[in-house]
C-alpha positions as CSV (number, residue, x, y, z in Angstrom):
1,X,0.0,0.0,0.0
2,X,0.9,3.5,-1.1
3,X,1.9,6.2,1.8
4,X,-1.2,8.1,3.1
5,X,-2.3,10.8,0.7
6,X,-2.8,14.0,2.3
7,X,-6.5,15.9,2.2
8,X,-5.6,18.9,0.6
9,X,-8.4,20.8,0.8
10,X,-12.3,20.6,2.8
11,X,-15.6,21.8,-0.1
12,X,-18.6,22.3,1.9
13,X,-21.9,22.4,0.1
14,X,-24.4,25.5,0.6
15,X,-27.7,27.2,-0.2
16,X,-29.6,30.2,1.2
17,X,-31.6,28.3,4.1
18,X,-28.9,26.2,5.4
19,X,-26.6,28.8,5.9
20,X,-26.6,29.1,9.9
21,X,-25.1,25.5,9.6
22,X,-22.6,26.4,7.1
23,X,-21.1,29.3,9.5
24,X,-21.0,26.5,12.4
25,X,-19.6,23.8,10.2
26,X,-16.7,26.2,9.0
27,X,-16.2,26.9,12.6
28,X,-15.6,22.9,13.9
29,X,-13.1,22.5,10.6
30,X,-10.9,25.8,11.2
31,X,-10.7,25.2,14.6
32,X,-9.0,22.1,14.3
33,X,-7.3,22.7,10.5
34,X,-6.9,26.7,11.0
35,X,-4.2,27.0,7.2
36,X,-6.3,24.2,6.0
37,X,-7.9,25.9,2.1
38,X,-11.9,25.1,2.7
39,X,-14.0,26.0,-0.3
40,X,-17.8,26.8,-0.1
41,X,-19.8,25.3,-2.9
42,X,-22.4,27.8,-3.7
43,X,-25.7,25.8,-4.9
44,X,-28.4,29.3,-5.7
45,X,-31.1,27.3,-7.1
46,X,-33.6,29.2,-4.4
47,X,-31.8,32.0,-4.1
48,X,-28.5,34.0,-4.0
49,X,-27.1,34.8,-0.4
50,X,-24.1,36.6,1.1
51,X,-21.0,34.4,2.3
52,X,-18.7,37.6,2.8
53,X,-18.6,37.7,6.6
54,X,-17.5,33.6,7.0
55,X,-15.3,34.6,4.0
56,X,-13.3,37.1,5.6
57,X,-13.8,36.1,9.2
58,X,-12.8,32.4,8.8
59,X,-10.2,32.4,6.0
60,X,-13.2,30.5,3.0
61,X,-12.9,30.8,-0.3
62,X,-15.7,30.3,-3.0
63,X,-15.4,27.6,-5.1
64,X,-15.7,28.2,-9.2
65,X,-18.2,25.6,-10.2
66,X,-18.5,25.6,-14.3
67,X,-21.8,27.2,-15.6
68,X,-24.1,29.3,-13.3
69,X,-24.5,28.5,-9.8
70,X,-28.0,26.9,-10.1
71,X,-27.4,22.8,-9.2
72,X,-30.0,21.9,-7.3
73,X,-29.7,18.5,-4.6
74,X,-26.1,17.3,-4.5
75,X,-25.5,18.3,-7.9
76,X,-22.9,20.5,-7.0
77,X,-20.6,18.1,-5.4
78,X,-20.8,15.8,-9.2
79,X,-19.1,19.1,-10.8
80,X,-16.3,19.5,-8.1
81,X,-15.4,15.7,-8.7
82,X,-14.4,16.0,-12.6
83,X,-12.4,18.6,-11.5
84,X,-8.9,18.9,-13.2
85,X,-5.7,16.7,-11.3
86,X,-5.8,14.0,-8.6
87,X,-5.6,15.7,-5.0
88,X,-7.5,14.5,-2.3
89,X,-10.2,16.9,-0.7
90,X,-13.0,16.3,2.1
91,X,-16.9,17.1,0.5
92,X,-19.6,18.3,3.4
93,X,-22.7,19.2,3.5
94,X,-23.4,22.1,5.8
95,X,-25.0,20.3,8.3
96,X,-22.3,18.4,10.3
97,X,-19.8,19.7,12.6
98,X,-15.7,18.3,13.5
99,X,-15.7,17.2,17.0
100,X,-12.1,16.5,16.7
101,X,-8.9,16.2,14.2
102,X,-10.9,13.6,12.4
103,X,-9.1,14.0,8.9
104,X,-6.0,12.7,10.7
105,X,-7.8,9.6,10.9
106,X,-8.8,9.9,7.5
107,X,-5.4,10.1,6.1
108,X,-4.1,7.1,7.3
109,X,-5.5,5.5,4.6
110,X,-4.9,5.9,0.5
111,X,-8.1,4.7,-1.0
112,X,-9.7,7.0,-4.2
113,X,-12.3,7.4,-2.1
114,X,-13.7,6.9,1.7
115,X,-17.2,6.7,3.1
116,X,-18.9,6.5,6.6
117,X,-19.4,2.5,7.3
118,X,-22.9,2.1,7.9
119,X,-25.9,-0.5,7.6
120,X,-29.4,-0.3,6.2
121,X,-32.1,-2.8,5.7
122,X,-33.6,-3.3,2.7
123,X,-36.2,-0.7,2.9
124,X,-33.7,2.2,4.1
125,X,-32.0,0.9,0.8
126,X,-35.0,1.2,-1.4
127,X,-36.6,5.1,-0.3
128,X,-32.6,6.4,0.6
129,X,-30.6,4.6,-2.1
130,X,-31.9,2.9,-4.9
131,X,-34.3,0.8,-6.2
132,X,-32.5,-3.0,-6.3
133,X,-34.7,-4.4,-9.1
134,X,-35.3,-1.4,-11.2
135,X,-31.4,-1.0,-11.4
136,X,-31.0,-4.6,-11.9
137,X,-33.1,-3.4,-15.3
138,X,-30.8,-0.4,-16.1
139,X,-28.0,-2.3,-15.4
140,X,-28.2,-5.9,-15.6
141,X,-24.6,-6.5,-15.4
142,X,-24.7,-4.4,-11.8
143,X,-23.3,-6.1,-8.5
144,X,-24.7,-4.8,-5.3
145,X,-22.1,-5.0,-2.6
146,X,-25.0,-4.9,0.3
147,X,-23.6,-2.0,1.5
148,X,-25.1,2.3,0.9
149,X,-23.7,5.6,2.2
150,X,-24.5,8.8,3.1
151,X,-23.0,11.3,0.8
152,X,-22.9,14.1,3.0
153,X,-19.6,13.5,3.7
154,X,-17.0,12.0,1.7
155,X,-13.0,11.2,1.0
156,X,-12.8,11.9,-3.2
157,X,-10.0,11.9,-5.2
158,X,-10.4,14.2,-8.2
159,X,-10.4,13.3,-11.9
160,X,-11.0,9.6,-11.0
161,X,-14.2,10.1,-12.3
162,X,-15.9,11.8,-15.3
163,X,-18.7,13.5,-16.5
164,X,-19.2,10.6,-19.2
165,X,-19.6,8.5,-16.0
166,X,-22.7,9.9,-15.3
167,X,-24.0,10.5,-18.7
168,X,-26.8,8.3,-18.6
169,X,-28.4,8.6,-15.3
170,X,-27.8,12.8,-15.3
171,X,-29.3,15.7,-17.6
172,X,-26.9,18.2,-17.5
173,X,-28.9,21.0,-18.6
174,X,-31.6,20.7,-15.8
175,X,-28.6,19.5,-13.8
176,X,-31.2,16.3,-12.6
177,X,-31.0,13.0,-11.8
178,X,-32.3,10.9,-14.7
179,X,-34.5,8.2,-13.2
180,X,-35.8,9.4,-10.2
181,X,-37.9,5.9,-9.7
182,X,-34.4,4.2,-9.3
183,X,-32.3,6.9,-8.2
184,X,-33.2,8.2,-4.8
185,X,-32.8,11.5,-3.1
186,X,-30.5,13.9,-5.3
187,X,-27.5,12.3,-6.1
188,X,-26.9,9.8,-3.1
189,X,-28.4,7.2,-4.8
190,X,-26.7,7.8,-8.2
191,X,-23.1,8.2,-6.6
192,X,-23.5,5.2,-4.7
193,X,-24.5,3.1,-7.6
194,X,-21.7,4.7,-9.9
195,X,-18.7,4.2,-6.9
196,X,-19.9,1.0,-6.1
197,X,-19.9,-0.4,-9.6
198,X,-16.3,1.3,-10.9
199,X,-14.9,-0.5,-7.2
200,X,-16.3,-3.4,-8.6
201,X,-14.9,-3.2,-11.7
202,X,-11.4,-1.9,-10.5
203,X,-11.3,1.3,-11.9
204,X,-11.2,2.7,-8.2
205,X,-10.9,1.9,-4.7
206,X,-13.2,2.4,-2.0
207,X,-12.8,2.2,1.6
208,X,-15.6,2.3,4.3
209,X,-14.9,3.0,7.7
210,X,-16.7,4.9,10.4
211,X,-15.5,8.5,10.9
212,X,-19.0,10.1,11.1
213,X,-21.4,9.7,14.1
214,X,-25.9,10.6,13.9
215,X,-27.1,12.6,16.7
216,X,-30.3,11.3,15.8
217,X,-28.9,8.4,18.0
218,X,-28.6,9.6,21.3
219,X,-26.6,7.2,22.5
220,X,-24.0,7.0,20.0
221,X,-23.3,10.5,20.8
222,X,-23.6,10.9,24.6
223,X,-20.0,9.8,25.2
224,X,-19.2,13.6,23.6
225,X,-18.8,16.1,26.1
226,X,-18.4,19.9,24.7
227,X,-15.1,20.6,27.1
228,X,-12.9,17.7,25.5
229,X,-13.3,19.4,22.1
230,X,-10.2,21.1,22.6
231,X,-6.9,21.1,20.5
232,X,-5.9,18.2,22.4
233,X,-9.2,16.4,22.6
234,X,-10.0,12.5,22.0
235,X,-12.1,12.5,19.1
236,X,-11.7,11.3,15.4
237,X,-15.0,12.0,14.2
238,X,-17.6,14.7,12.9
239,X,-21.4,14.5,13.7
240,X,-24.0,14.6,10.8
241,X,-27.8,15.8,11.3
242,X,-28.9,14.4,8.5
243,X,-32.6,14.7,8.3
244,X,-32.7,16.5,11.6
245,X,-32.9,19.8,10.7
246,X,-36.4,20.7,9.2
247,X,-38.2,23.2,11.0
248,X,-35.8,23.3,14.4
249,X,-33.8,26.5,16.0
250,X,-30.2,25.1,17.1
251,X,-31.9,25.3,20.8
252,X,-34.3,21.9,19.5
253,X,-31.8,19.9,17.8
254,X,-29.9,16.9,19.0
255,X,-26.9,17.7,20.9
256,X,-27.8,21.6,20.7
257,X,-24.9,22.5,23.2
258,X,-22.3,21.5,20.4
259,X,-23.9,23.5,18.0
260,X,-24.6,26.3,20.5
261,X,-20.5,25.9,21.5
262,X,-19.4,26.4,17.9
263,X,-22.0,29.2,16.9
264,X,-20.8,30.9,20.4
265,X,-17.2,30.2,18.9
266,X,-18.2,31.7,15.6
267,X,-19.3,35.0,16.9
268,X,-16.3,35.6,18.7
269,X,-14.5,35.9,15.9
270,X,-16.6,38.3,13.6
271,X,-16.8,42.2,14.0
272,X,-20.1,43.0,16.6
273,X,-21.0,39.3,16.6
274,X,-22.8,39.7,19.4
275,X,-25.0,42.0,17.9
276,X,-24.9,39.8,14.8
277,X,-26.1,36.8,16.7
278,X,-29.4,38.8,18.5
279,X,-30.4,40.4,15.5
280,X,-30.6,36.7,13.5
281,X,-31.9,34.9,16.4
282,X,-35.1,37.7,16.3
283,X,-35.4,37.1,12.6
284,X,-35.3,33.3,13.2
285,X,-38.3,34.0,15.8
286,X,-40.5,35.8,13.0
287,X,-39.3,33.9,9.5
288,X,-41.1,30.5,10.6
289,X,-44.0,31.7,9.7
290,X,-43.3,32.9,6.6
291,X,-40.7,30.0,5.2
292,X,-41.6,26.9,7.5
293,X,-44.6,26.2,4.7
294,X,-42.0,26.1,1.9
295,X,-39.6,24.4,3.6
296,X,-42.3,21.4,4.9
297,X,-43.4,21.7,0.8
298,X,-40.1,20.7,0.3
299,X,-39.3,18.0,2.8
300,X,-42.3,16.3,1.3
301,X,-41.4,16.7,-2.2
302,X,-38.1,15.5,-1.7
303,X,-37.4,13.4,1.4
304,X,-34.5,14.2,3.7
305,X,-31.7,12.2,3.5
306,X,-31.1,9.0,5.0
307,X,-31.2,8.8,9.6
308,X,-27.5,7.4,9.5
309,X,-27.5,3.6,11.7
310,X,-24.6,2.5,14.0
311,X,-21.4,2.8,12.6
312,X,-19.1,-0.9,12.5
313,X,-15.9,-1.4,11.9
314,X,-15.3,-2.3,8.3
């Protein structure tokens, strides 16, 4: 086995109504990683929004995705992965938080790419995933592994992949997943079908191994206390609220005090944070109202993504 390749950079994925989390997760990365590049993926399909103040308070840059900056679910992340060259980077989405150095965990190992270890019964595979027997007619020559993954966080290597590899199941110019009764839930479902089959056929490797813990889960995250994250602290993971989000304040959610700790964190370090902070918090009091019908519209439409399982070993 090759020496460890280094993560050379951290993309986080964005978009206008998930923007408290994106200030938090930038928080938890620079924290532990403060000359670490971290790139925000811009997605404006409902909207544009202003990134300036995490920009210039937490060292972020914005990441040039080809065409316009209308994706759409996950679609972003596609884009960054035919990028030019073979460095190694980190993709988030906004919701999820470091609780610890947890890419030097991830670097002790070479793989093309590297995904949360996690199990799903067959039903979690069918709404989260894909459909088994409607791929098994897209693809006949497909060989499920019995394993899925969330997407929302994920070791890639660039320019292993290409757009021709998605040709079929994608339309770029609607920037859609083709097949939406096999493919579930943006592109989760697609990019696990495309990884797992190119694995399979040994045009890349894929490694699975549990770096990522669901507060959903309340005992797989107990064992977390807010004063050991600290340069020093124990922990090798991040936390993920997939599907956790929809319709809560930071006060409601799982584990609240570690998002509380790094939003307390975050407005330390930006000019009148404090007065940033009451201000939002008295628009977050009034805006339910107003967006909470959307956003429900939404959830329906579209699902949330997969309640992540007990990690295992792999």
């Amino acid at each position: 086995m090759c020496p460890p390749v280094k993560i050379d950079a951290i993309y986080i994925s964005c978009y206008r109504y998930d923007l408290q989390l994106t200030r938090l997760c930038v928080t938890s990365v620079r924290f532990w990683y403060p000359d670490l590049p971290i790139w925000l993926m811009k997605d404006e399909k409902y909207g544009p929004f202003d990134t300036r103040e995490i920009e210039n308070s937490l060292k972020v840059g914005i990441h040039k995705l080809s065409g316009n900056r209308s994706f759409g679910w996950g679609m972003a992340k596609l884009e960054l992965l035919f990028g030019p060259g073979n460095g190694r980077c980190l993709i988030l989405d906004s919701d999820i938080v470091f609780v610890g150095r947890v890419l030097d965990e991830l670097e002790k190992y070479d793989e093309h790419f590297v995904v949360n270890f996690e199990s799903y019964d067959s039903d979690k595979i069918e709404s989260h995933f894909f459909s088994l027997e409607k791929l098994k007619q897209l693809d006949p020559r497909f060989q499920f592994p019995g394993f899925a993954f969330n997407t929302g966080q994920l070791v890639a290597t660039r320019g292993i992949l290409c757009r021709a590899d998605f040709d079929s199941y994608v339309d770029w110019e609607s920037r859609q997943v083709r097949h939406p009764e096999v493919f579930k839930l943006g592109e989760q479902g697609l990019l696990n079908y495309v990884l797992q089959r190119k694995a399979h056929e040994g045009a890349l490797t894929l490694r699975r191994m549990p770096f990522m813990l669901w507060p959903g889960e309340e005992g797989d995250v107990a064992h977390i206390r807010v004063e050991e994250l600290t340069p020093e602290g124990p922990h090798r993971q991040l936390l993920h609220w997939a599907g956790l989000r929809w319709g809560r304040t930071l006060r409601q959610m799982p584990r609240s005090d570690i998002l509380l700790h790094f939003e307390n964190m975050y407005y330390s370090r930006v000019p009148f944070g404090a007065w940033r902070r009451q201000s939002r918090r008295a628009w977050s009091r009034i805006r339910p109202s107003a967006v909470n019908p959307l956003k429900l519209f939404a959830k329906r439409l579209l699902g949330t993504k997969s309640p992540i399982p007990k990690s295992g070993e792999s």
